[in-house]
ZADO-1210 file (C-alpha; in nm, 4 decimals, padded with zeros to 6 digits):
<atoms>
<atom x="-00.5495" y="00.0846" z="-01.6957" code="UNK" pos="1"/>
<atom x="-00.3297" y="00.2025" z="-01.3931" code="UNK" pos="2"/>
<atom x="-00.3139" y="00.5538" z="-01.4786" code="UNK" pos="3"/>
<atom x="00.0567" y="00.5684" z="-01.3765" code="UNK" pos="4"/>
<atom x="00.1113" y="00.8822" z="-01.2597" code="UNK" pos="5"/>
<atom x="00.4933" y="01.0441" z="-01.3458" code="UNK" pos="6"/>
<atom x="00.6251" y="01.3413" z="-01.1490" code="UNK" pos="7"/>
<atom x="00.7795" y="01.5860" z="-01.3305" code="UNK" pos="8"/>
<atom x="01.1026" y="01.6069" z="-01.1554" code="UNK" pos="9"/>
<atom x="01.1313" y="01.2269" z="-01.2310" code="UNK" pos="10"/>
<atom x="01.0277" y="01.2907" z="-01.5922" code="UNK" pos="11"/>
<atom x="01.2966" y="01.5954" z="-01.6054" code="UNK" pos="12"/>
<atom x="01.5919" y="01.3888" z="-01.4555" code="UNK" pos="13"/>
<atom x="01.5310" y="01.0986" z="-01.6913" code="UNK" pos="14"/>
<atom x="01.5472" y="01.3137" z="-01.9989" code="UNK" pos="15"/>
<atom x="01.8230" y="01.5496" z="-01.8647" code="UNK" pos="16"/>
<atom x="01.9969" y="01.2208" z="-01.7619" code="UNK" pos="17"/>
<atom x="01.9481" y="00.9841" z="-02.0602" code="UNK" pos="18"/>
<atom x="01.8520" y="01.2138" z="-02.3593" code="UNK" pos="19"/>
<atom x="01.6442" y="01.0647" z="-02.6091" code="UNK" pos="20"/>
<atom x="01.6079" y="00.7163" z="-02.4611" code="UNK" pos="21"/>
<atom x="01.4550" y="00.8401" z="-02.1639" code="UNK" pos="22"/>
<atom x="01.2373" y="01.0090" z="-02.3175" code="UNK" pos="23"/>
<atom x="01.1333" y="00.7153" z="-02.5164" code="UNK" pos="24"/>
<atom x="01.1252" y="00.5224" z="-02.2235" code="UNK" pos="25"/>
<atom x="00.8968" y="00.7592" z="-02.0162" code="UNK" pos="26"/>
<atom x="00.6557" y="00.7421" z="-02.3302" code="UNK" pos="27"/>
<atom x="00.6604" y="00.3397" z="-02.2857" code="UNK" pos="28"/>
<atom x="00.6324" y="00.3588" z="-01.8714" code="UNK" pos="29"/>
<atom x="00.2833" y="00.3644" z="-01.8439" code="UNK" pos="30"/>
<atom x="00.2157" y="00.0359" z="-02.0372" code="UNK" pos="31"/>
<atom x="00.4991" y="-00.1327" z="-01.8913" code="UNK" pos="32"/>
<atom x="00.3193" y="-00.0702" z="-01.5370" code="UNK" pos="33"/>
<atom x="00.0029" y="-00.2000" z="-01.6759" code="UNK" pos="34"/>
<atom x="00.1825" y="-00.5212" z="-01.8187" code="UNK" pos="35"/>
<atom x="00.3487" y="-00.6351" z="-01.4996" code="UNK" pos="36"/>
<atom x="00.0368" y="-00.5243" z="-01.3245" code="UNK" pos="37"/>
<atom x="-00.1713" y="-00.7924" z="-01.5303" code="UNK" pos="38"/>
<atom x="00.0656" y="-01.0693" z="-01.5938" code="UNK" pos="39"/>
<atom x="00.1425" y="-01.0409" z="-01.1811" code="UNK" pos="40"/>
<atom x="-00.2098" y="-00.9461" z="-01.0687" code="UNK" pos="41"/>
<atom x="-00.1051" y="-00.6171" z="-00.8601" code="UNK" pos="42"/>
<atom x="-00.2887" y="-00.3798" z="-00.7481" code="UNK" pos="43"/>
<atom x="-00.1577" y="-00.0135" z="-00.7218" code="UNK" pos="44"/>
<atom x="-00.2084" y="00.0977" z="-00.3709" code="UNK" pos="45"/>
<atom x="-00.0230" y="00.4728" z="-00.3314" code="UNK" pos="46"/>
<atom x="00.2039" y="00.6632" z="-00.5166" code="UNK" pos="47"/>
<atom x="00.5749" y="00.7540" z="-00.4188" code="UNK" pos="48"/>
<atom x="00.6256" y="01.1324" z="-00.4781" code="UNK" pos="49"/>
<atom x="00.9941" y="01.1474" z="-00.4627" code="UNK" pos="50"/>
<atom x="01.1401" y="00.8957" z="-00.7249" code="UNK" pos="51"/>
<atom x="01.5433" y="00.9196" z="-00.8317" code="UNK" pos="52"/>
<atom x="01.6138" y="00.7037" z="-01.1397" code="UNK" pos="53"/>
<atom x="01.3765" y="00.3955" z="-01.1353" code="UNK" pos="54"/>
<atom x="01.0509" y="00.4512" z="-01.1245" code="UNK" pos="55"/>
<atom x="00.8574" y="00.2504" z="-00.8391" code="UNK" pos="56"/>
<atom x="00.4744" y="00.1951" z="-00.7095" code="UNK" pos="57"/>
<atom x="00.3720" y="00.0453" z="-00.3854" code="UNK" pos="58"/>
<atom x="00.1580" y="-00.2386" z="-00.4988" code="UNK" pos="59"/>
<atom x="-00.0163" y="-00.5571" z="-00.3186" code="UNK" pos="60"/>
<atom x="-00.0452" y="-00.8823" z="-00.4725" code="UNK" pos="61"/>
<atom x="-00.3002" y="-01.0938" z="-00.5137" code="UNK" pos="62"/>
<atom x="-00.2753" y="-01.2605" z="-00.1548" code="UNK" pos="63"/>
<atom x="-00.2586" y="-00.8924" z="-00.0189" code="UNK" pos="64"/>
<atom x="00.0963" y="-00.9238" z="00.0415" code="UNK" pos="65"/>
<atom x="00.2262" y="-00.5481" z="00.0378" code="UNK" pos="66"/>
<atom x="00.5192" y="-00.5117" z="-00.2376" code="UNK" pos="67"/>
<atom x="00.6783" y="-00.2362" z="-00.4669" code="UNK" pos="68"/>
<atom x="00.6809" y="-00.3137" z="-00.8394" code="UNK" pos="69"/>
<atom x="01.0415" y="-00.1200" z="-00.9503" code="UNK" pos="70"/>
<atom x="01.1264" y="-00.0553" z="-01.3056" code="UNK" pos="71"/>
<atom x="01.4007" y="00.1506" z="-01.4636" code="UNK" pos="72"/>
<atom x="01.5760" y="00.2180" z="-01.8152" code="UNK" pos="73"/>
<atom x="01.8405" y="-00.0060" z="-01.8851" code="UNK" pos="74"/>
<atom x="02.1456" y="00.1152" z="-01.8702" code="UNK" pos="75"/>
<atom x="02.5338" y="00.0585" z="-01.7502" code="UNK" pos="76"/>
<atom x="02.4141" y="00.1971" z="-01.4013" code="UNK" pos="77"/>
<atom x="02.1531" y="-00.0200" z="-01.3587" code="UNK" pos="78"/>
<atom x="02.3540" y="-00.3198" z="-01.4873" code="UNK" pos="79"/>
<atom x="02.5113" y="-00.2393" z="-01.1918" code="UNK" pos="80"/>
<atom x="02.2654" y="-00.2081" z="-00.9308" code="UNK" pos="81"/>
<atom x="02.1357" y="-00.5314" z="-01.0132" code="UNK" pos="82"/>
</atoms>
């Protein structure tokens, strides 16, 4: 388990921003991280304090290659951003 830790402020701006599917998504976050950390064989290696709308984690892969794992709610925005 990667005991994904969520910052308040992020947790707060999610639901303020996105109502009930944020919070929904929040409650889902912490598997998510441990999925993509097993299927991808990551390790977490430090925690960002200051996160905006996606949530992130400094991870290393499995060859020790540094690399951030990003995920987010989906929304228009993000359809966006991507």
């Amino acid at each position: 388990m990667s005991n994904v830790f969520i910052p308040r402020e992020f947790y707060e701006r999610i639901t303020a921003t996105f109502g009930t599917d944020g919070s929904r998504w929040l409650e889902t976050l912490p598997n998510l991280v441990d999925e993509y950390l097993r299927r991808w064989k990551l390790k977490v290696s430090a925690n960002f304090d200051e996160l905006s709308f996606n949530f992130v984690l400094p991870v290393e892969r499995e060859n020790g290659a540094a690399a951030v794992l990003k995920l987010g709610l989906h929304s228009q925005g993000r359809l966006r951003e991507v």
